[in-house]
N, C-alpha and C positions, 0 to 999 in steps of 0.2 A: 187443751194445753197449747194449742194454735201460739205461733209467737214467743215460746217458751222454750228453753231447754229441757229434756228428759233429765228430772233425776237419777242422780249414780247413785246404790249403795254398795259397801263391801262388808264385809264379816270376818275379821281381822281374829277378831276373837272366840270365833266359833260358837254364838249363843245359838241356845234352842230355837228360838223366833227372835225375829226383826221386826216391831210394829213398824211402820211408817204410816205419812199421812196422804198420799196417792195411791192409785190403781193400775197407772201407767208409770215404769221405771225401768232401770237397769241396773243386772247385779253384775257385780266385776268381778265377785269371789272374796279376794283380798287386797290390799291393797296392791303395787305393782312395784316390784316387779314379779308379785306371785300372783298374780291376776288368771283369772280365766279368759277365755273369748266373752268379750264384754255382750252381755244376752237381753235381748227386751225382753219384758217380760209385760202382758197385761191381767191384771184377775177377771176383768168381765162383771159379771152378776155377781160373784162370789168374793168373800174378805178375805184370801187365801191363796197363795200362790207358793209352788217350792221352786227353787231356781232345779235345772235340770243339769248342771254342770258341779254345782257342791253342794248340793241338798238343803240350802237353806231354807225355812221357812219363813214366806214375809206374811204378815197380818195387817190389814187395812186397818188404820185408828181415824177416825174422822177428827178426832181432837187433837193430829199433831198438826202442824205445816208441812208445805211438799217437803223441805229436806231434811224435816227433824227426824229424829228416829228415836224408839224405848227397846234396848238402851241407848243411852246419850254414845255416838262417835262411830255410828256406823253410814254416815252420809259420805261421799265421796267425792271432793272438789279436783276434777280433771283440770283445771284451769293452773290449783295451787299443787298437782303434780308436777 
């Protein structure tokens, strides 16, 4: 991802899992101003990651984009904060 920004996601709505389309990101929690300590987070070998701050679970989908997510509104634009 050289050259690129880290995807943000957050989990506003508390679902069970977060697919996303990366392995390297960052969970913020929720949006902000109820955010956590913004956490990188990488899976490695593995399609599974829980953030350690609000227990989300993210699942690696090779068939979304880096900032889609299922479900649809859990990507986080730091920019359009």
């Amino acid at each position: 991802m050289a050259g690129h920004g880290i995807p943000h996601f957050q989990n506003d709505d508390g679902h069970a899992v977060v697919e996303i389309g990366v392995k390297e990101f960052m969970c913020v929690g929720a949006t902000p101003p109820f955010d956590h300590p913004h956490e990188f987070l990488d899976m490695g070998d593995d399609n599974e990651k829980v953030c350690p701050y609000c227990s989300t679970l993210y699942r690696y989908n090779p068939a979304l984009g880096a900032t889609e997510t299922q479900p649809a509104g859990c990507s986080y634009d730091r920019q359009a904060a």
